[in-house]
C-alpha positions, 0 to 999 in steps of 0.5 A: 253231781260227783261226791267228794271225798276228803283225806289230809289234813287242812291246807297250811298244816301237817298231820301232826300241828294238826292234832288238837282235841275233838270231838267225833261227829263235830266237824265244825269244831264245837267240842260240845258236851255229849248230849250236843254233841253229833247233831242233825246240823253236823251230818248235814254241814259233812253233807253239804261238803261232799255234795254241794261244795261247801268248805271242808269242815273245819274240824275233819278228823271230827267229821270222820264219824266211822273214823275210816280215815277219809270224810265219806257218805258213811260219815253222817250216815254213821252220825245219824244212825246213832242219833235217830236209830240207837246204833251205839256210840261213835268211835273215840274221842266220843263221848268226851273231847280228846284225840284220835288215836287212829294214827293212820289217817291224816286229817286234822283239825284247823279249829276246835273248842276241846281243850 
């Protein structure tokens, strides 16, 4: 089964209406406190995204845990390495909700809890 990659931002929006607070490694828009935030169940649902087929996370800029600008393999590689190998801190907006300063990539988020 092809890997999918994810650039843009969701359907319906433009980089910019898209720009709301999150969280990096919360693809499902959560916008938890740090210590819940990057879980084991976010790396899978990006997982499930680019192997399986499910619908694109709906937070993607958060989804983008190496913030390369695209939603890859790296992602929850990236999530996971920190979660289970001490590998350091994500790439802001992390520990604490805010926005992406990569203004480079064009993903977004069609839901989020961060303020």
């Amino acid at each position: 089964m092809p890997c999918a990659t994810t650039a843009g931002p969701p359907a319906g929006l433009t980089n910019s209406e898209s720009r709301v607070g999150l969280l990096k490694a919360s693809p499902k828009g959560e916008g938890f406190l740090p210590s819940q935030s990057g879980t084991l169940s976010d790396a899978v649902s990006t997982l499930n995204h680019l192997f399986l087929g499910s619908p694109p996370p709906l937070c993607l800029d958060g989804a983008d845990a190496d913030d390369s600008g695209k939603i890859e393999i790296t992602d929850p590689i990236r999530t996971l390495g920190m979660l289970f190998l001490g590998q350091g801190a994500l790439p802001q907006p992390y520990p604490a909700c805010g926005t992406d300063s990569a203004a480079d990539d064009d993903l977004g988020c069609t839901e989020s809890s961060c303020p």
